[in-house]
C-alpha positions as CSV (number, residue, x, y, z in Angstrom):
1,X,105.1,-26.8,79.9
2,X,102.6,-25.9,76.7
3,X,99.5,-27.5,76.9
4,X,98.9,-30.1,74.7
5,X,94.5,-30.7,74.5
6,X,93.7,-26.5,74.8
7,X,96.2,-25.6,72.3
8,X,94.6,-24.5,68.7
9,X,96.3,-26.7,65.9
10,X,96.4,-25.5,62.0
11,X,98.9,-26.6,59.4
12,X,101.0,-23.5,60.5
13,X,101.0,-21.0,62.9
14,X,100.0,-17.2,62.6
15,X,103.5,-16.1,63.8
16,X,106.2,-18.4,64.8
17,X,109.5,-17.0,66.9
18,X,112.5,-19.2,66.8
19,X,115.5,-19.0,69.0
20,X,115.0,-14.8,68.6
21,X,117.7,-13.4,70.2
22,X,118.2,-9.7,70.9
23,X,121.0,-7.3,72.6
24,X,121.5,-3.7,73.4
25,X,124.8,-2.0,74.4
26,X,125.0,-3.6,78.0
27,X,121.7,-5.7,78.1
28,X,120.5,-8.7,76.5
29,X,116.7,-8.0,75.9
30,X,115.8,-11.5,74.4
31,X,117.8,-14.4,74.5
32,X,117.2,-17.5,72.4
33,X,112.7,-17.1,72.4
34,X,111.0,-19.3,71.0
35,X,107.2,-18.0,70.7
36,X,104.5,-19.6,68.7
37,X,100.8,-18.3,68.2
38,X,98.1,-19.8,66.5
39,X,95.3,-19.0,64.1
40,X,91.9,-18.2,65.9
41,X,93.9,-17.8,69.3
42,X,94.1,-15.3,71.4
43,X,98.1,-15.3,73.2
44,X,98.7,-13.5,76.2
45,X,102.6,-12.0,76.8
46,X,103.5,-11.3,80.6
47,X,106.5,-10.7,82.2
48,X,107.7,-7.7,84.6
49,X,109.1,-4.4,82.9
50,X,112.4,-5.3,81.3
51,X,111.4,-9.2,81.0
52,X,111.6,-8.6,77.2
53,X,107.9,-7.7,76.1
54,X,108.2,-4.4,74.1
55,X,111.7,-5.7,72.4
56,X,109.6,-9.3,71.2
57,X,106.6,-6.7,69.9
58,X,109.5,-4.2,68.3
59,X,110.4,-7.1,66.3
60,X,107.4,-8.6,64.9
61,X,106.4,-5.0,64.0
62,X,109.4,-4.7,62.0
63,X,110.7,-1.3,64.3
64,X,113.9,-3.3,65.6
65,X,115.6,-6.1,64.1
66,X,116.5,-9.8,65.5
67,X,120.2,-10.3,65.9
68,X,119.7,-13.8,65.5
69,X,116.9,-16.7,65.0
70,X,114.0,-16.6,62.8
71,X,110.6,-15.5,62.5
72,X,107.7,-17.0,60.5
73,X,104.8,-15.9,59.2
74,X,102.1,-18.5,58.3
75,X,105.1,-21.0,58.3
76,X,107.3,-18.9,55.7
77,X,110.6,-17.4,57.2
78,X,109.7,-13.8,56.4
79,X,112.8,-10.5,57.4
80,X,110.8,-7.5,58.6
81,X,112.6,-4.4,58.0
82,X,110.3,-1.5,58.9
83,X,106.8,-1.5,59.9
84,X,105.5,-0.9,56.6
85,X,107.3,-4.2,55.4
86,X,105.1,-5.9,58.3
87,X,101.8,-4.7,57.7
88,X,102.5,-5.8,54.3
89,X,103.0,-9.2,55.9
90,X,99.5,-8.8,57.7
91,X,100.8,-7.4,61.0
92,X,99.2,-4.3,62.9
93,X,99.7,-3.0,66.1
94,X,97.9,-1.4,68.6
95,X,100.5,0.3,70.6
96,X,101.2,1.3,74.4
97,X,101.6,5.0,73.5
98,X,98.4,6.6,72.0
99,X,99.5,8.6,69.4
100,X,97.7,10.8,66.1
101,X,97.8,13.3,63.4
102,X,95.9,15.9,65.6
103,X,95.3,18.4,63.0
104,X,93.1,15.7,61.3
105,X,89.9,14.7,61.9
106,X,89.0,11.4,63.7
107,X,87.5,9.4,61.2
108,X,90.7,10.1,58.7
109,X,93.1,9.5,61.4
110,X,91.2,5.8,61.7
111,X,91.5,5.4,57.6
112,X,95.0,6.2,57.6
113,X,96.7,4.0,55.0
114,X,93.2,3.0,53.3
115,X,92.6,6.3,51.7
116,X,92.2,6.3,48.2
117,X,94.0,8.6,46.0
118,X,92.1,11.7,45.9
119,X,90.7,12.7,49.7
120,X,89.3,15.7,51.0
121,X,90.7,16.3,54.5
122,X,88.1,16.1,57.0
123,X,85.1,14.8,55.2
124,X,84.9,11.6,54.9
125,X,82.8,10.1,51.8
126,X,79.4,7.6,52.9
127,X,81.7,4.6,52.0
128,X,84.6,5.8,54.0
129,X,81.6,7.2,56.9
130,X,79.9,3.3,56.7
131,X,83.5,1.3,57.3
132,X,84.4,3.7,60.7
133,X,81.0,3.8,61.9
134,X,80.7,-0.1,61.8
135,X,84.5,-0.3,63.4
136,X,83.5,1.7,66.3
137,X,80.1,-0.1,66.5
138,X,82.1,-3.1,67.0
139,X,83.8,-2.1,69.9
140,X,81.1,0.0,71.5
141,X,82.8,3.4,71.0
142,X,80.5,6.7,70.0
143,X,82.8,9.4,68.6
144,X,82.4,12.4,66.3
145,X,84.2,11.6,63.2
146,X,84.4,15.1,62.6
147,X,86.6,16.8,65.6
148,X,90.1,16.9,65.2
149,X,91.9,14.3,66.9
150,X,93.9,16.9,68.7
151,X,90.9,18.4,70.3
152,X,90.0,14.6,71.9
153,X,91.3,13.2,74.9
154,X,93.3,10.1,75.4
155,X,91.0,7.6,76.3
156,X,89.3,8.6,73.2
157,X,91.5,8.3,70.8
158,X,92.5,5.4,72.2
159,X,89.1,3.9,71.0
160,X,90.2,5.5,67.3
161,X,93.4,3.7,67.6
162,X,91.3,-0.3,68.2
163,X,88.8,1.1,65.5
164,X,92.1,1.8,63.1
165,X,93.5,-1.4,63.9
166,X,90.3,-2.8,62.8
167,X,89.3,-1.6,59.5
168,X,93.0,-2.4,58.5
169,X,93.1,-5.7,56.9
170,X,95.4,-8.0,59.3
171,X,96.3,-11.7,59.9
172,X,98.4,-10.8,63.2
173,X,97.0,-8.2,65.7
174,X,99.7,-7.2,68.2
175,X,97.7,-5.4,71.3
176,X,100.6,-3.8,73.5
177,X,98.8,-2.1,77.1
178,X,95.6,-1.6,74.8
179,X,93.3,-1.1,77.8
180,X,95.8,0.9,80.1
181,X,93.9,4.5,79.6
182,X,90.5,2.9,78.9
183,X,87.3,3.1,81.7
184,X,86.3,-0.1,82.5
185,X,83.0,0.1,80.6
186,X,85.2,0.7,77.0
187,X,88.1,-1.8,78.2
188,X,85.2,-4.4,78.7
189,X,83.7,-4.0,75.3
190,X,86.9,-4.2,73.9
191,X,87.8,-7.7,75.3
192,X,84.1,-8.6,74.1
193,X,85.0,-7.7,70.7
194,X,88.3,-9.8,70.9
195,X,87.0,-12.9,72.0
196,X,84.2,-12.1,68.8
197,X,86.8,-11.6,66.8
198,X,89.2,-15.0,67.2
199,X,86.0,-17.0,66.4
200,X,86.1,-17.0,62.8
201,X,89.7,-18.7,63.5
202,X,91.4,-16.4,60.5
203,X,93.2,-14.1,63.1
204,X,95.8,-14.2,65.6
205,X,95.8,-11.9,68.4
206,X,99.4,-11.3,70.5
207,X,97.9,-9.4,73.9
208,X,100.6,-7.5,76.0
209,X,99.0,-6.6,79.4
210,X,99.6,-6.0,83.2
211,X,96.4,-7.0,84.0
212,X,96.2,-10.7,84.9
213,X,92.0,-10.6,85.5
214,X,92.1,-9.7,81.6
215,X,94.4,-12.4,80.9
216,X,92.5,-15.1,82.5
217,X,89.5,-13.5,81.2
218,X,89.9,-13.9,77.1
219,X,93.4,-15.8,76.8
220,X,93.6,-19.2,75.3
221,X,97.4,-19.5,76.3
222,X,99.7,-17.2,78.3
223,X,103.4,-17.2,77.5
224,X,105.7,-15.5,80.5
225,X,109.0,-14.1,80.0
226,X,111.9,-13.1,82.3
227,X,115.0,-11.5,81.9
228,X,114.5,-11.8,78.1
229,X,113.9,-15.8,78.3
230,X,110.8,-17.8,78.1
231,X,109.7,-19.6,81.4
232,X,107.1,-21.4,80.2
233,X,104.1,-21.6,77.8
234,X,100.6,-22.1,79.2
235,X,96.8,-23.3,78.5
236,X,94.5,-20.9,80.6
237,X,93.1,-23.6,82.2
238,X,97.0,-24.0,83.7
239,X,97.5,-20.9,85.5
240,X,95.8,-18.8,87.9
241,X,96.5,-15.5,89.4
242,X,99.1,-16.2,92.5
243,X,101.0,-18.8,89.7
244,X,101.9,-16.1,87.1
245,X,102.7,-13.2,89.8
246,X,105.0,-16.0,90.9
247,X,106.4,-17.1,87.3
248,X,107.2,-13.4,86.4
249,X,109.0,-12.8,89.8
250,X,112.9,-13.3,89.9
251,X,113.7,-15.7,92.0
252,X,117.3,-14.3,92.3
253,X,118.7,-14.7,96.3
254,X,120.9,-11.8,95.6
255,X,117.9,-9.8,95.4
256,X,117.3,-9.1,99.2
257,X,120.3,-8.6,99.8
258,X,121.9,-6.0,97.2
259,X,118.9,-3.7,97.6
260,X,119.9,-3.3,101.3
261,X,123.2,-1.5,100.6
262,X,122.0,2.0,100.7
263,X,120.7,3.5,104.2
264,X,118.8,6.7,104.6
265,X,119.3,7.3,108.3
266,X,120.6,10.6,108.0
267,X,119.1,13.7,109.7
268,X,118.1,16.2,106.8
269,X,119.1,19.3,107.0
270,X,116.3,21.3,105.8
271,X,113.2,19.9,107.5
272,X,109.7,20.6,105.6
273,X,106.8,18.5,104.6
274,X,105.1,17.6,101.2
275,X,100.9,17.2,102.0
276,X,98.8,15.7,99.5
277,X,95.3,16.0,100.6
278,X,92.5,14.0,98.4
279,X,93.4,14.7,95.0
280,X,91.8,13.6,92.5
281,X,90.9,14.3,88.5
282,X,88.4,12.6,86.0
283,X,89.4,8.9,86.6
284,X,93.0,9.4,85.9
285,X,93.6,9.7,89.8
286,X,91.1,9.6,92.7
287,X,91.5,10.6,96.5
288,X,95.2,10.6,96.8
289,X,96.6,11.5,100.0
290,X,100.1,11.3,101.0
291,X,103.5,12.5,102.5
292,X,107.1,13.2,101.8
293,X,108.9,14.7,104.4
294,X,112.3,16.4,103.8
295,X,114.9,13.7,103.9
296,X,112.9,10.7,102.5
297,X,112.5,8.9,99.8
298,X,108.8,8.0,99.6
299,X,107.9,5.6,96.6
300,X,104.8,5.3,94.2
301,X,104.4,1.5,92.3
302,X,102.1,1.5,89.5
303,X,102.1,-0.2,86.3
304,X,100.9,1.2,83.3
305,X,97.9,3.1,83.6
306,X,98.1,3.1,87.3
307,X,97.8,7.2,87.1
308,X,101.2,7.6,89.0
309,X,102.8,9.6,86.4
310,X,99.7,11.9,86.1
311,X,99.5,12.7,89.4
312,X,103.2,13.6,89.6
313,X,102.4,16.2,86.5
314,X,99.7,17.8,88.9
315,X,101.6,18.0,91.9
316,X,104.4,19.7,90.3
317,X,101.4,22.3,88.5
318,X,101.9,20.7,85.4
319,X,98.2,19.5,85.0
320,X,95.0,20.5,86.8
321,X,92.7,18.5,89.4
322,X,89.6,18.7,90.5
323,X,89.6,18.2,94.1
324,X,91.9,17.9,96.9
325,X,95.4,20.1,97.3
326,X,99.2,20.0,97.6
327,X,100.1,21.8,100.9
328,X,103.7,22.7,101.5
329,X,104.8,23.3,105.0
330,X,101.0,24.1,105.7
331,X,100.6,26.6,103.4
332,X,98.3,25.2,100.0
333,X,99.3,25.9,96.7
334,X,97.5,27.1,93.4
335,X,96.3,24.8,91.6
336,X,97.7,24.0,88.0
337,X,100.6,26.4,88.6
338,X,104.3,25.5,87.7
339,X,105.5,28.8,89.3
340,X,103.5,28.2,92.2
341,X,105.1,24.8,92.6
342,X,108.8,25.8,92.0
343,X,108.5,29.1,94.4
344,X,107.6,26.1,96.8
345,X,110.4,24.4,96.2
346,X,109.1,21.5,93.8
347,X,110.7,20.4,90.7
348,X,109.7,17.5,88.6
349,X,111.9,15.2,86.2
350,X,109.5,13.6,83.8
351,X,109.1,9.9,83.1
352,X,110.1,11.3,79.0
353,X,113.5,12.6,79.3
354,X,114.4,13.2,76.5
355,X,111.1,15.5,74.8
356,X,110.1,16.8,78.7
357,X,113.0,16.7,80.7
358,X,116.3,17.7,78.4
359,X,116.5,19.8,75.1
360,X,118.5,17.2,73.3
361,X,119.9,19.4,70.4
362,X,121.6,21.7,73.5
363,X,124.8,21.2,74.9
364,X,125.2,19.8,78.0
365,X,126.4,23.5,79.5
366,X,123.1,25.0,78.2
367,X,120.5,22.0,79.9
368,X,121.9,22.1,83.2
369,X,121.9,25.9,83.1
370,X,118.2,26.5,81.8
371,X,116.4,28.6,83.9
372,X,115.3,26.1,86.6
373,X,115.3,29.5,89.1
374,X,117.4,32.0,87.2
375,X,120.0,31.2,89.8
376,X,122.5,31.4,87.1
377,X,121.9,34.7,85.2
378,X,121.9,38.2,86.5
379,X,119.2,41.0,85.8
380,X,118.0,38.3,82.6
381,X,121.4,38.2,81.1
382,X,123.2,34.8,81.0
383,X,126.7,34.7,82.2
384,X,128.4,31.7,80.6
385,X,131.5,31.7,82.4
386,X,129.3,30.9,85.9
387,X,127.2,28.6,83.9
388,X,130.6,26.8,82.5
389,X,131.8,26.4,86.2
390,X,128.8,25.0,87.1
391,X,127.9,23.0,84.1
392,X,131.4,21.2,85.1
393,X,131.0,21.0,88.2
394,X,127.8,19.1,88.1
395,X,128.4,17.0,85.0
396,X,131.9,15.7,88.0
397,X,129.4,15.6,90.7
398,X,127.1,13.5,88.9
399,X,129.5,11.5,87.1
400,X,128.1,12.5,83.3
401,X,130.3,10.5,81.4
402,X,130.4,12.9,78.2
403,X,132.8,14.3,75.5
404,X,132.6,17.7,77.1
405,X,130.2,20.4,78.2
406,X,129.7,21.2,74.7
407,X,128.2,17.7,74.0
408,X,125.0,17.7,73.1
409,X,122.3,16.1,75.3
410,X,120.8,14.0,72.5
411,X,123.8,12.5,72.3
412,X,123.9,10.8,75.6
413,X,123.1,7.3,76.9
414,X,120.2,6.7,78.3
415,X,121.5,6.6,81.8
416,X,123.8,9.5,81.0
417,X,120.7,12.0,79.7
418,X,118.7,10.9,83.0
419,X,121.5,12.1,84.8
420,X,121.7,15.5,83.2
421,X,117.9,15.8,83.8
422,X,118.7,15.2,87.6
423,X,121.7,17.9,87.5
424,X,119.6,20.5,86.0
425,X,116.8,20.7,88.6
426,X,119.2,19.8,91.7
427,X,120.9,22.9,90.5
428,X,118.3,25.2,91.2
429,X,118.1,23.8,94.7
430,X,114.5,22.3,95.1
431,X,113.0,21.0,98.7
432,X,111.1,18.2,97.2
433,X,111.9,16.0,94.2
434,X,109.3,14.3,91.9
435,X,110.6,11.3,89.7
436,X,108.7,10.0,87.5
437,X,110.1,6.4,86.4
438,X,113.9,7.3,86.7
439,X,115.6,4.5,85.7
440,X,113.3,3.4,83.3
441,X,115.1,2.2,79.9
442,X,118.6,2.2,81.6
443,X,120.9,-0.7,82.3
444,X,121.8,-2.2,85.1
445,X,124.5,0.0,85.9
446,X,123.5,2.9,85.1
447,X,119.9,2.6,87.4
448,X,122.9,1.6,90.4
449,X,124.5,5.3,89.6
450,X,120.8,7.0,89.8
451,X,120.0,5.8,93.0
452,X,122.9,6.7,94.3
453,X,122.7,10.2,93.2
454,X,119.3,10.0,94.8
455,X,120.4,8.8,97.9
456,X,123.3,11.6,97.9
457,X,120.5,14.4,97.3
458,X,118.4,12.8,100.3
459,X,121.3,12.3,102.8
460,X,123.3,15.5,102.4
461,X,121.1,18.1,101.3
462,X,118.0,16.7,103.2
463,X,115.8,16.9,100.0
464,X,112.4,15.3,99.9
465,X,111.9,12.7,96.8
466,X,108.8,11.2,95.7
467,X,109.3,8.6,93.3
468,X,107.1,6.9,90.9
469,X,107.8,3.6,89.5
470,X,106.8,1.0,87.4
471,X,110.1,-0.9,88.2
472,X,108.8,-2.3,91.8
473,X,112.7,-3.4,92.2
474,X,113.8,-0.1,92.2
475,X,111.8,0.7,95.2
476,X,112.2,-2.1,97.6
477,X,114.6,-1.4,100.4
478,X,115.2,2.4,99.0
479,X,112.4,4.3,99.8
480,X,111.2,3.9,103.5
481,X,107.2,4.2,102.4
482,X,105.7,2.4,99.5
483,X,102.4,3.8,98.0
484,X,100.6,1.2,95.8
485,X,98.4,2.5,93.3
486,X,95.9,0.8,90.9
487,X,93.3,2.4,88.5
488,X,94.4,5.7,90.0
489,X,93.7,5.0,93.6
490,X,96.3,3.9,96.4
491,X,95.4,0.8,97.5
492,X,98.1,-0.1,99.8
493,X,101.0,1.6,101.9
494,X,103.7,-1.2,102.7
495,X,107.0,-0.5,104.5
496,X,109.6,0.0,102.1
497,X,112.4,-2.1,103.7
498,X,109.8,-4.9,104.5
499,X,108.1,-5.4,101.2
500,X,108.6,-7.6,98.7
501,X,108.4,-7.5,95.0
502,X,105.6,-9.8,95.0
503,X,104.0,-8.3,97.4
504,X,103.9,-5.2,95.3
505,X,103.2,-7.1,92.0
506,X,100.0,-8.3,94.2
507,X,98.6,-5.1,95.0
508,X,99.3,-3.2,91.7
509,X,98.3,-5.5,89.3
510,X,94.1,-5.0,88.2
């Protein structure tokens, strides 16, 4: 299924994958890819979350290893065995995470690795001030090359991260969710600038993105993968949107029928209601209103950059908003306060479990006892015996599979450690629940075990869970309402036992 007359043709490719295969404990992330991209082309990589995408990028950037196959650069079999050893092949990435060194300055954090021996800090010399001035020209970005990167915000230094990639000298530009946390004014000059930049036919560009209109807007060829495999190879001429929403979906009959196994019918227990009235904060989220009633599992699909995870954070006081409130059982709460949220009876469990949600160099006894509500401790003093008890007793209840209560958290699978995150706010007894991407990174097995737990919390203590999702699979036929939401708005509210995943995919994607 490549095209033959739209595909570029040079004596060798950019960056050639041959039969890559790659496995984790429990899940075989590629198997057998073959991926080819050209000089002077730009190559769209789509799939759903878990299709194989960031594992295919890990590789070529030299963070993870293939466990079998080959990968060429510019025809020549080349081993990439740290990122270092890949830029040195020509390789840079711009990566889904926006990341710094926030106690330096902007324009030093976009020459990072092109500084010459002697620097001064902040300053930057006229050479140094011409080459980032004419890298942020390029992509239509103004920014102070003098504030500390820390003091900027991310769509910012998201725009320092393209201008990075830019002044370093690459033959293979791997561009992983670039756009996600631009505006669309700054994520439309930075597609312009691509499409300038493939025509001098020197570069290759690798562009991992959600967003189909982008792909059919600058891609010469769109590769989709599934369940680590490679469906096809396409010219964009080939494809539109309803074709690739239906090549990444699973076709798997098993589907609609497995997701049906858990029912939510029961009466809860403790009945209250969740109001979210209008919210809304810089473009990250606008005029969100919804409902979780004790009892239910409501459900929030979003892929990257959808603003689902941020609007979580302010729900559970963890960020500010401008406008709107959270209103629990009538009664609105401050804004931007944790302890305002937690007296109400929210608790949040963070889509980054192990940095937000755990404290991974503590034992297991010491996360689930951390002082979700004191409800462990007397007059500020810990007792350990209770928290001992308890630690065991919810480490049994929610099936922590551990060495003992004395292991550390850091230690844990991933399935294991978003378990433990689950056990420590359940165990300060909260009304409603806020997940934020729950099984994300877990196995198959392990994301069976979570929902479960979920669906226990929902049945027999009559809690109130909000979840939000970039794994649309997780949702269907689990939570009884289904929130879509796309550049930070909701943009459709589908019946949770009716939808489908392409139905979701449809609404969710830009």
């Amino acid at each position: 299924m490549t095209s033959g007359s739209d595909e570029p043709m040079t004596a060798a490719p950019a960056l050639e994958l041959e039969g890559v295969s790659k496995a984790y404990p429990g899940v075989q992330a590629l198997d057998a890819v073959s991926f080819t991209v050209y000089h002077g082309e730009i190559h769209a990589l789509l799939g759903e979350n878990g299709a194989g995408k960031s594992t295919l990028v890990k590789l070529v950037m030299g963070a993870t290893r293939p466990d079998g196959g080959v990968i060429r650069i510019n025809g020549e079999p080349v081993h990439l065995r740290s990122p270092r050893d890949a830029r040195r092949h020509g390789v840079t990435m711009i990566p889904q995470e926006v990341d710094t060194c926030r106690e330096l300055s902007v324009g030093r954090n976009i020459l990072l690795g092109r500084e010459a021996r002697f620097v001064r800090r902040q300053t930057l010399t006229g050479g140094e001030r011409r080459t980032v001035e004419d890298a942020l020209t390029r992509i239509g970005a103004h920014i102070d090359l003098r504030a500390a990167a820390g003091e900027l915000n991310v769509p910012t230094l998201r725009l320092a991260q393209i201008a990075h990639s830019i002044v370093t000298s690459s033959q293979i530009v791997l561009c992983d969710e670039a756009t996600a946390v631009l505006s669309e004014s700054d994520a439309e000059a930075f597609l312009t600038f691509l499409v300038k930049s493939k025509s001098d036919k020197q570069g290759a560009i690798v562009y991992v993105t959600h967003r189909l209109g982008e792909v059919l807007q600058i891609a010469d060829r769109v590769t989709v993968l599934r369940d680590g495999r490679v469906v096809g190879t396409f010219a964009r001429s080939e494809v539109d949107r309803p074709k690739l929403i239906d090549l990444m979906t699973k076709s798997d009959p098993q589907r609609e029928t497995a997701r049906r196994k858990l029912g939510l019918g029961v009466r809860p227990r403790r009945a209250g209601k969740l109001q979210i009235d209008g919210l809304s904060f810089s473009r990250v989220f606008t005029d969100v209103s919804l409902e979780v009633e004790s009892g239910s599992v409501v459900g929030l699909a979003g892929v990257q950059g959808a603003g689902h995870g941020a609007l979580l954070s302010a729900i559970a006081g963890r960020r500010p908003y401008e406008a709107g409130a959270v209103v629990v059982d009538g009664r609105e709460l401050a804004r931007g306060s944790t302890r305002a949220a937690c007296r109400a009876g929210i608790e949040l469990v963070p889509a980054d479990r192990r940095h937000a949600a755990i404290v991974a160099r503590r034992s297991l006894r010491e996360n689930i006892a951390l002082p979700v509500t004191g409800a462990l401790a007397t007059h500020g003093f810990r007792r350990r015996a209770v928290e001992s008890r308890v630690a065991r007793t919810y480490s049994e209840a929610f099936g922590i599979r551990s060495a003992g209560i004395g292991t550390l958290a850091g230690e844990l699978s991933g399935g294991n450690q978003q378990k433990l995150a689950l056990a420590r706010v359940v165990q300060g007894a909260p009304r409603f629940l806020l997940l934020e991407e729950p099984t994300q990174g877990i196995d198959v097995a392990g994301k069976a075990e979570v929902r479960r737990l979920i669906a226990r919390l929902v049945e027999e203590e009559g809690v109130g869970v909000l979840v939000a999702s970039s794994e649309f699979e997780d949702l269907l036929g689990f939570a009884s309402t289904i929130h879509v939401m796309r550049l930070g708005r909701i943009v459709a509210t589908l019946d949770g036992e009716t939808a489908t995943y392409a139905q979701l995919l449809h609404e969710a994607l830009p």
